[in-house]
N, C-alpha and C positions, 0 to 999 in steps of 0.2 A: 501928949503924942496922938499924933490923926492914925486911924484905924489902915491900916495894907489891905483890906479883904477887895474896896472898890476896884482901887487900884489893880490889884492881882485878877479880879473880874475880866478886864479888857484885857488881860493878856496874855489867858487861854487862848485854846482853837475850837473853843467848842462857845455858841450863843447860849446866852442865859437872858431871861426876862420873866416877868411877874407882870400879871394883866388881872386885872378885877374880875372876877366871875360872873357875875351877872352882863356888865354890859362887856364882859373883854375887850378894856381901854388900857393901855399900857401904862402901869404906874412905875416902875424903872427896869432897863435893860444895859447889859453891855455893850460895848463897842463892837463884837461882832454879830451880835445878834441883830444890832442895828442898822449896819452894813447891808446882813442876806437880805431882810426885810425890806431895806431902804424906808425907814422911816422916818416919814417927814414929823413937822408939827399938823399937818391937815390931815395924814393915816394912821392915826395911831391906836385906830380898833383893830385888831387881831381878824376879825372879817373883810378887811380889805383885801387882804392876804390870803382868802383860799376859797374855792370853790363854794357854789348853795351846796352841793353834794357831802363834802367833809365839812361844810356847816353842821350839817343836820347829823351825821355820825358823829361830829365834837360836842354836839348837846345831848345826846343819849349817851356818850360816854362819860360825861358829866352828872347825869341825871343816877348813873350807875357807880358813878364812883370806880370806871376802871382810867386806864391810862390809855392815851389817844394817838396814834403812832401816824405819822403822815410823813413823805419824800416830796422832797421839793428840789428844782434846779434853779440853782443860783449863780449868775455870770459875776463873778469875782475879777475888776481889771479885767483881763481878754481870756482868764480861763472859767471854764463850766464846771462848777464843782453838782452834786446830790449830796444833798444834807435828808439827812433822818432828823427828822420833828418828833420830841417826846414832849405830850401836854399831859398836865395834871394837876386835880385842883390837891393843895394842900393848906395848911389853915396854922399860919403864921401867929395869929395872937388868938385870944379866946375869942369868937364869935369871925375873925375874919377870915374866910375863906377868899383864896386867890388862884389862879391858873398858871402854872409853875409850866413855862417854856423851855425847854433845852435841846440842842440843837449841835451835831456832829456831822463833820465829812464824811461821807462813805462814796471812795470811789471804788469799789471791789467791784461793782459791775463790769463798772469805765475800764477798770485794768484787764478784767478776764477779755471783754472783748478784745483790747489791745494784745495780751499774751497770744489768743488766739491766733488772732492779724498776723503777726508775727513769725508765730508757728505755721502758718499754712505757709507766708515767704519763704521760708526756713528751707521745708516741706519740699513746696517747689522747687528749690536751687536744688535739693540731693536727690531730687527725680531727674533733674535733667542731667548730672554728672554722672548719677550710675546710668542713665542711657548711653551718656557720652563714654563711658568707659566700655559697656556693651560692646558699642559699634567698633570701638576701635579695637577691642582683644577679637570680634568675629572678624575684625577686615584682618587684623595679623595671623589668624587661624587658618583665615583661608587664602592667604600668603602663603604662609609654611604649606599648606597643602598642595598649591599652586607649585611651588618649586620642589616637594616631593616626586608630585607627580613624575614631571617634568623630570626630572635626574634618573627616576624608572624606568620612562619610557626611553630617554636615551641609554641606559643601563643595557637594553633589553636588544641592544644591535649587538653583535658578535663579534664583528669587526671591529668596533671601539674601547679601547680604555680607559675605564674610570676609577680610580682609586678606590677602595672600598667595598667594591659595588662584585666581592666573589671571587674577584681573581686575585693571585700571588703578586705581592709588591714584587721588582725587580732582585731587593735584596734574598729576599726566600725561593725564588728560583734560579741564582747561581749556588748554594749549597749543595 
């Protein structure tokens, strides 16, 4: 019976690859590890892939023996994913040391800033409704005030009858 680990390799979401230590040549990878990379048969040094700068951080982190932590954007199809790069050498049979690649999506940035986006949208619609509700409870406030008035000052003629407004309905002045 053939081994499931290959197989099971490509069908993560996270890249795995193994690269020689000295000269970081890729000696085998998965299927999505090979994707982010886009590796061809002509790229297949681990320095094609990243800056002189994290060059020079991934061989003192080498030299040190710690773990090598690097983000990278990768156009996946038409979406943009950031992948978290974890390098490490570890040493598979006695004497061989190798650079253990692995590799994860991390869109926690990409989502907050979108949460945010959103929240501010959000934000804005129920700033403009409670304004919108403002205006309209001051313009009926100063409605009602408007025909208060107005019923007062007509109240306030002696000659006139207004229900309510202090004098006897007709009923309670024939008793």
């Amino acid at each position: 019976m053939s081994t499931l680990i290959p197989e099971l390799f490509d069908l993560v979401d996270q890249g795995i690859g193994v690269f020689t230590s000295d000269t970081r040549r890729l000696v085998e990878c998965n299927r999505v590890l090979k994707n982010w990379l886009a590796l061809k048969s002509d790229s297949e040094l681990l320095s094609d892939h990243m800056g002189e700068k994290d060059l020079a951080r991934l061989k003192k982190a080498i030299e040190k023996g710690r773990i090598f932590r690097i983000k990278k954007e990768v156009t996946v199809v038409s979406r943009i994913d950031n992948i978290d790069f974890k390098i490490q050498v570890v040493t598979l049979s006695p004497g061989k040391r190798f650079l253990m690649v692995q590799g994860i999506v991390n869109n926690s940035e990409r989502e907050s800033h979108r949460i945010m986006k959103e929240y501010s949208m959000i934000n804005e619609k129920n700033k403009k409704t409670v304004k919108r509700r403002k205006r309209k409870s001051t313009t009926g406030q100063q409605s009602q005030e408007h025909v208060y008035c107005h019923n007062e000052s007509r109240a306030s003629y002696p000659h006139e009858w207004h229900p309510g407004h202090g004098t006897k309905s007709r009923e309670h002045s024939t008793r």
